[in-house]
N, CA, C and O of each residue as an XYZ file, in Angstrom:
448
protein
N      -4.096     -5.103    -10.859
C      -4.183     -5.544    -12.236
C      -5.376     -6.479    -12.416
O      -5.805     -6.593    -13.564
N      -6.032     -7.237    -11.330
C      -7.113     -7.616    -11.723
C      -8.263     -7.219    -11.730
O      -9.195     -7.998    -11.930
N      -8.480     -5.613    -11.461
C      -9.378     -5.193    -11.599
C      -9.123     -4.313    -13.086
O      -9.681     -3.226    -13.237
N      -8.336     -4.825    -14.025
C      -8.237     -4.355    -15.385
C      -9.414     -3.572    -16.004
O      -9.479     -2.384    -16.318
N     -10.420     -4.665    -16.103
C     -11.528     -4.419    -17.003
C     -12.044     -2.915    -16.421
O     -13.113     -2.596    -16.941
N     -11.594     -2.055    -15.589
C     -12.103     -1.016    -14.807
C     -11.541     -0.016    -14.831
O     -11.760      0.980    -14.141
N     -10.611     -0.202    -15.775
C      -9.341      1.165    -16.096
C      -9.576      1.502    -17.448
O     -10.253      0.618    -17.974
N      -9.146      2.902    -18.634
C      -9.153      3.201    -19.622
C      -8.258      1.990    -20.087
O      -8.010      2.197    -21.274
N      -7.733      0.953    -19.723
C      -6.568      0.492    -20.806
C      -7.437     -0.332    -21.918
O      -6.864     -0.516    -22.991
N      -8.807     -0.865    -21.767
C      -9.409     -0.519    -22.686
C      -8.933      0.386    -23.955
O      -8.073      0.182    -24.812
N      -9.700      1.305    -23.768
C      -9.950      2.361    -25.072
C      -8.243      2.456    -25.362
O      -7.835      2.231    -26.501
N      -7.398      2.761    -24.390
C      -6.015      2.689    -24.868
C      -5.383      1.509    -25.968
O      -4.782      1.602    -27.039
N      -5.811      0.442    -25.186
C      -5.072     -0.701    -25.976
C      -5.657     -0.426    -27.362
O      -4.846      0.085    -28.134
N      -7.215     -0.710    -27.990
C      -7.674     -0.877    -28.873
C      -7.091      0.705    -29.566
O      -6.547      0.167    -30.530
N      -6.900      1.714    -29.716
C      -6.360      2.617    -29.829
C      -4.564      2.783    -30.498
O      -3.989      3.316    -31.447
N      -4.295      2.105    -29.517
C      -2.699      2.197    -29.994
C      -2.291      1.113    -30.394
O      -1.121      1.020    -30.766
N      -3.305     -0.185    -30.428
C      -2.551     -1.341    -31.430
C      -3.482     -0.984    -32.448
O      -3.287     -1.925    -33.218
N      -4.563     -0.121    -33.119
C      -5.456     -0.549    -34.641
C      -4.375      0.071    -35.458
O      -3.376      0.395    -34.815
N      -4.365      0.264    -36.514
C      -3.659     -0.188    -37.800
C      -3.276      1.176    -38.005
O      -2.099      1.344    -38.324
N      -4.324      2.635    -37.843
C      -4.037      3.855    -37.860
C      -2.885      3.989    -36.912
O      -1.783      4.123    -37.445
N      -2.939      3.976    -35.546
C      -1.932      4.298    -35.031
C      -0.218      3.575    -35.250
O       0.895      4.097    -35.199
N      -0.690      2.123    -35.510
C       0.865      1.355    -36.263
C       1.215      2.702    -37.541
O       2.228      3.387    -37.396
N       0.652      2.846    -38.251
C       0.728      3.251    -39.570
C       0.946      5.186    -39.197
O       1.234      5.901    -40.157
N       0.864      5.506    -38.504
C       0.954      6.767    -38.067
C       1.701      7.327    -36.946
O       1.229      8.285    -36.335
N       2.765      6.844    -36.636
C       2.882      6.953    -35.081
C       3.533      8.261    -34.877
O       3.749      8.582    -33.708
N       3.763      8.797    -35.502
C       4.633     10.291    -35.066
C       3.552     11.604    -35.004
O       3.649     12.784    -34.670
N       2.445     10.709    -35.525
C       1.490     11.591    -34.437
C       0.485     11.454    -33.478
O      -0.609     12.009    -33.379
N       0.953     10.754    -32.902
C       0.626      9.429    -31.544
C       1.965      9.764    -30.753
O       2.756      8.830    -30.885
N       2.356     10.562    -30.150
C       3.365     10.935    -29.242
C       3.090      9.730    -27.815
O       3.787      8.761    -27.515
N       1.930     10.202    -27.203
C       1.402      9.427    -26.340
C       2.523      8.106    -25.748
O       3.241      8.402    -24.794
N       2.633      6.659    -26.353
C       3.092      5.808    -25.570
C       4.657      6.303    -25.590
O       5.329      6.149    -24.570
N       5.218      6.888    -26.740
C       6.864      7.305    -26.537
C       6.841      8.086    -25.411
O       7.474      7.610    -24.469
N       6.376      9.000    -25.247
C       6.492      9.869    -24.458
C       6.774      9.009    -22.641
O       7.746      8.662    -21.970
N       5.359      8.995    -22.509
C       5.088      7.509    -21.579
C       5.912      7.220    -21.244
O       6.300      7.656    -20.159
N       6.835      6.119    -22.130
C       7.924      5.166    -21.771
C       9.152      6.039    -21.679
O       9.616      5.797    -20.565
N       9.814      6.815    -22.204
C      10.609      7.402    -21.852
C      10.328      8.926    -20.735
O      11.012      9.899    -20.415
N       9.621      8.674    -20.576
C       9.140      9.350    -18.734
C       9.148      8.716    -17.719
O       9.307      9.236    -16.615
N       8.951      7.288    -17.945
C       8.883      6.370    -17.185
C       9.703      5.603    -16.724
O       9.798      5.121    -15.595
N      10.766      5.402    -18.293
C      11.802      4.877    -18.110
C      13.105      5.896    -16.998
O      13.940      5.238    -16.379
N      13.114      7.521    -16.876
C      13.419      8.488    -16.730
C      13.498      8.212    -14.775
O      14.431      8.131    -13.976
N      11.871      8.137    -14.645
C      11.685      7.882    -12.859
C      12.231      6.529    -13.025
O      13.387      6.589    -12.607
N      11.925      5.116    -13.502
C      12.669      4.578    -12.717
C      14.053      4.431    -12.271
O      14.539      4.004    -11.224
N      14.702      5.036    -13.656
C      16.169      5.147    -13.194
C      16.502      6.146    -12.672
O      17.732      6.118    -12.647
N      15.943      7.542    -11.974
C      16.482      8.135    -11.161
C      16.702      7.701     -9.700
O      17.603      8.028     -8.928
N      15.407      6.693     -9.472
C      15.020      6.252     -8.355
C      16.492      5.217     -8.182
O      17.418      5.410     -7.394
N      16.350      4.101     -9.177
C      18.008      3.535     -8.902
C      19.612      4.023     -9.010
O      20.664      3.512     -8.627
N      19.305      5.169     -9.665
C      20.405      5.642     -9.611
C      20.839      6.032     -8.158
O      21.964      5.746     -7.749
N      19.563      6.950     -7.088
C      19.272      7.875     -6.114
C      20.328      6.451     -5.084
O      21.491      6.468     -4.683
N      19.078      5.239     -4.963
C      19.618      3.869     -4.646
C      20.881      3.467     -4.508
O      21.378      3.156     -3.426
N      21.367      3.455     -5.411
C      23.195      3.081     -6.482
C      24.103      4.243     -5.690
O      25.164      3.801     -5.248
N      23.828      5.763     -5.425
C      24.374      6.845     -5.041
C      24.521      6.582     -3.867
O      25.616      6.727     -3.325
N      23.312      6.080     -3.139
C      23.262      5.901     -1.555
C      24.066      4.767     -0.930
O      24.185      4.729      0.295
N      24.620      3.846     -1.705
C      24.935      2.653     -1.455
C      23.809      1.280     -0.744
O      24.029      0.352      0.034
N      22.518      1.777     -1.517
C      21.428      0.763     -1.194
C      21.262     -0.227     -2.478
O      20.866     -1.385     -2.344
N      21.459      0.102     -3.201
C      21.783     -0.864     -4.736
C      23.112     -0.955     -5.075
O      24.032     -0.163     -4.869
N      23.085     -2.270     -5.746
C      24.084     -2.322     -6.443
C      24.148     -2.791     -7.952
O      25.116     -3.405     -8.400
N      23.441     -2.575     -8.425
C      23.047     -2.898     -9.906
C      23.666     -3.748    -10.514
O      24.833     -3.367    -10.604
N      23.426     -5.342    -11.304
C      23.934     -5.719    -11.761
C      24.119     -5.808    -13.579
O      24.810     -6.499    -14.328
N      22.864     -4.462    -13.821
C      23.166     -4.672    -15.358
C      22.730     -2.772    -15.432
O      22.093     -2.287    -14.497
N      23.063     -2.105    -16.338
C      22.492     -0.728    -16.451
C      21.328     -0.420    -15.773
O      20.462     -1.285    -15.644
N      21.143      1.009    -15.192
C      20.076      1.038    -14.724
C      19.111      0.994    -15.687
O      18.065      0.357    -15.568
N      19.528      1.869    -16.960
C      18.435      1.494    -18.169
C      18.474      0.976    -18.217
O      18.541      0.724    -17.014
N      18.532      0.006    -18.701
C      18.363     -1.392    -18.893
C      17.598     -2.268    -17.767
O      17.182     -3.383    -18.083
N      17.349     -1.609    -16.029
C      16.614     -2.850    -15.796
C      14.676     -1.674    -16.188
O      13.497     -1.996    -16.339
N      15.525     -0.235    -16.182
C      13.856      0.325    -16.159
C      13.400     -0.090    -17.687
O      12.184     -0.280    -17.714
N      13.791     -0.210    -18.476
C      12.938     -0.714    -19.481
C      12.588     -2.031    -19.484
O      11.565     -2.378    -20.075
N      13.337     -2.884    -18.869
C      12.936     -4.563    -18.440
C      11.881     -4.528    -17.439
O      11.048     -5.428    -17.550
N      11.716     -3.686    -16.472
C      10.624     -3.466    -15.743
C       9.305     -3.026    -16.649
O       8.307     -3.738    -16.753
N       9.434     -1.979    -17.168
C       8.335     -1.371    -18.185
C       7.598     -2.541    -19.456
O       6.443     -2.883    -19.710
N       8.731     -2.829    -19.935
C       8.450     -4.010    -20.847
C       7.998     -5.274    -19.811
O       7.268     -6.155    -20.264
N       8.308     -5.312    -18.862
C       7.348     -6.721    -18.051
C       6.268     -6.533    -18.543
O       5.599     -6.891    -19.512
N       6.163     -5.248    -16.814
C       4.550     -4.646    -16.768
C       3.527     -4.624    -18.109
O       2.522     -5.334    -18.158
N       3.846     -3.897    -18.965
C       3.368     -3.114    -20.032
C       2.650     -4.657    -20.674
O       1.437     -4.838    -20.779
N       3.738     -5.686    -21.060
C       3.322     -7.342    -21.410
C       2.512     -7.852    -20.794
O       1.639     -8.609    -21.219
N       2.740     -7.410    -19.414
C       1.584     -8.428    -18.465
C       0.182     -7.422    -18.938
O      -0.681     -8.048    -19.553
N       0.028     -6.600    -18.805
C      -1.050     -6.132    -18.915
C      -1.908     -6.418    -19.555
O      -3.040     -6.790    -19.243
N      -1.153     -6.176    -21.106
C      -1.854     -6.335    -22.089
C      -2.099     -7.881    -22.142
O      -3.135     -7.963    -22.802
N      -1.747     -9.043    -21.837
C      -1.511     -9.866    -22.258
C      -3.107    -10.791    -21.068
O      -3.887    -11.715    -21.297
N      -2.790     -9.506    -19.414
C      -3.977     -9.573    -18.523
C      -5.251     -9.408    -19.648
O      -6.123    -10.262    -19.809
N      -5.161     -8.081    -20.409
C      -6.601     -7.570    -20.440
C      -7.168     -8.471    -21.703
O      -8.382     -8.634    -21.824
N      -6.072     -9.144    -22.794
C      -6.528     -9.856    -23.415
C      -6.820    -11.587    -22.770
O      -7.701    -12.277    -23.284
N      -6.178    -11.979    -21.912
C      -6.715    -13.162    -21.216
C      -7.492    -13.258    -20.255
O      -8.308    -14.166    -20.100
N      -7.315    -12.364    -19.550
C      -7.953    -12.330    -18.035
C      -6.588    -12.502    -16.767
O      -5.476    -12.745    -17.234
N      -6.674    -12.412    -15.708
C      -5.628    -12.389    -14.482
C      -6.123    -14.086    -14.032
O      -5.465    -14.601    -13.128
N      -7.068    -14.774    -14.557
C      -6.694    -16.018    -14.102
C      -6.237    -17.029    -14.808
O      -6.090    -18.216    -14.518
N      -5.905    -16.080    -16.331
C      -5.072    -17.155    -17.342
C      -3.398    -16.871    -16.633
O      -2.575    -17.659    -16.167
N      -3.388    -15.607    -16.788
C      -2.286    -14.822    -16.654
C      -1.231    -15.176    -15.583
O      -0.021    -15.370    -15.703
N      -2.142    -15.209    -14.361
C      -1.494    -15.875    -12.861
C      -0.595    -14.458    -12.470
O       0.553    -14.618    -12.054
N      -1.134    -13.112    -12.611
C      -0.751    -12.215    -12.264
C       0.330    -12.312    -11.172
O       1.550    -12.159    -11.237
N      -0.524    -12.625    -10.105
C       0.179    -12.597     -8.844
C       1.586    -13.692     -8.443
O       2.503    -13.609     -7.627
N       1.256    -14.536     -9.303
C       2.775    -15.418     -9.768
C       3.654    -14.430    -10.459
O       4.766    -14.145    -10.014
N       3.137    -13.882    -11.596
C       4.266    -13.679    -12.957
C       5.258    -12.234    -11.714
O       6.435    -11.917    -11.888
N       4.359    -11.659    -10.616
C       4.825    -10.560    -10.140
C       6.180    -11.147     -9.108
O       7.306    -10.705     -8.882
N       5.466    -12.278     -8.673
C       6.371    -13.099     -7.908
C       7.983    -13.017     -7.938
O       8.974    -12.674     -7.292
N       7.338    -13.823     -9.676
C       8.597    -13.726    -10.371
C       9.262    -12.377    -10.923
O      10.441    -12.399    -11.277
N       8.707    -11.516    -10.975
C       9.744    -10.243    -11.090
C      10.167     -9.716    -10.115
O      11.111     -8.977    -10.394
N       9.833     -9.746     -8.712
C      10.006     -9.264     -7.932
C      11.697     -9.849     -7.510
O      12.693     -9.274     -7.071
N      11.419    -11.154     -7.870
C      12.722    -12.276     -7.500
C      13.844    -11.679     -8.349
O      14.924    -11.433     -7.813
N      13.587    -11.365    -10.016
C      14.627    -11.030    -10.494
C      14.714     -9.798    -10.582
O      15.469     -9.555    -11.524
N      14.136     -8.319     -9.831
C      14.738     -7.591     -9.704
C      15.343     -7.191     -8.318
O      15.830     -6.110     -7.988
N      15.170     -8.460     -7.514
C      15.848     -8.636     -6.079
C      17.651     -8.635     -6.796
O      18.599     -7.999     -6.335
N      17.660     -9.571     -8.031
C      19.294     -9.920     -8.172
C      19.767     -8.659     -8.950
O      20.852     -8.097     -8.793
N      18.619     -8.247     -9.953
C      19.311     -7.199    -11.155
C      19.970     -6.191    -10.130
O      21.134     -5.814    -10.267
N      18.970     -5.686     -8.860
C      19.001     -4.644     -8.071
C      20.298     -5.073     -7.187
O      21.171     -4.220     -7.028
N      20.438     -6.201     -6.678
C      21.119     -6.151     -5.859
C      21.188     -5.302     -4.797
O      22.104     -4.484     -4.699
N      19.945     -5.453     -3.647
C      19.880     -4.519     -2.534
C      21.248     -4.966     -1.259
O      21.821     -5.958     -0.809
N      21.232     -3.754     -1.147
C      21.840     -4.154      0.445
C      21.261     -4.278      1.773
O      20.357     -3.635      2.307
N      22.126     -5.449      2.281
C      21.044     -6.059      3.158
C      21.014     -5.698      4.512
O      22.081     -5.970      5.064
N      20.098     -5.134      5.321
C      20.046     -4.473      6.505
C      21.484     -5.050      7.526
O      22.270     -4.356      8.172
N      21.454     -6.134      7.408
C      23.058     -7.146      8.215
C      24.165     -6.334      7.824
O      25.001     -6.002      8.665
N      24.274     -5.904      6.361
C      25.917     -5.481      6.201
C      26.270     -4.555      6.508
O      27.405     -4.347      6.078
N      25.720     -3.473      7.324
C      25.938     -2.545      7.287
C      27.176     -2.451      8.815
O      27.703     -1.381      9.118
């Protein structure tokens, strides 16, 4: 993520926040699509997890893949409009990593 300035999210961002695309969005498929594809893998992946008895989820799996998506998606934008040394990228990840240690609730190599 700190090599932002080096990816299309450019032309994307300016794109899907100007006023045409607010004002038009049903023909702008693009980020719906996206997020509910996305949202799709991550919860198969926890579900796969949850099935295996390697998770134990403490809130819907939807619910943590769109809390994941909605992080990311915030940090980004929030990177490409500040920069990664307003942002503290590598902190804010810190911190998600921590709370999807609890949402996830892994199991821990010991209990088995």
């Amino acid at each position: 993520m700190e090599r932002i300035d080096q990816t299309l999210l450019y032309a994307r961002a300016e794109f899907f926040l100007s006023s045409n695309y607010a004002n038009d969005k049903g023909n702008f498929s693009y980020i719906s699509e996206r997020y509910n594809r996305i949202i799709e893998a991550i919860e198969e992946v926890l579900y796969e997890g949850k099935r295996k008895g390697e998770f134990r989820p403490q809130q819907s799996t939807r619910s943590i893949a769109r809390y994941l998506i909605s992080f990311i998606d915030g940090l980004m934008l929030d990177t490409f409009q500040l920069g990664h040394e307003q942002t503290k990228v590598k902190e804010q990840f810190s911190v998600l990593l921590f709370t999807l240690e609890i949402l996830i609730n892994p199991k821990c190599a010991n209990e088995e």
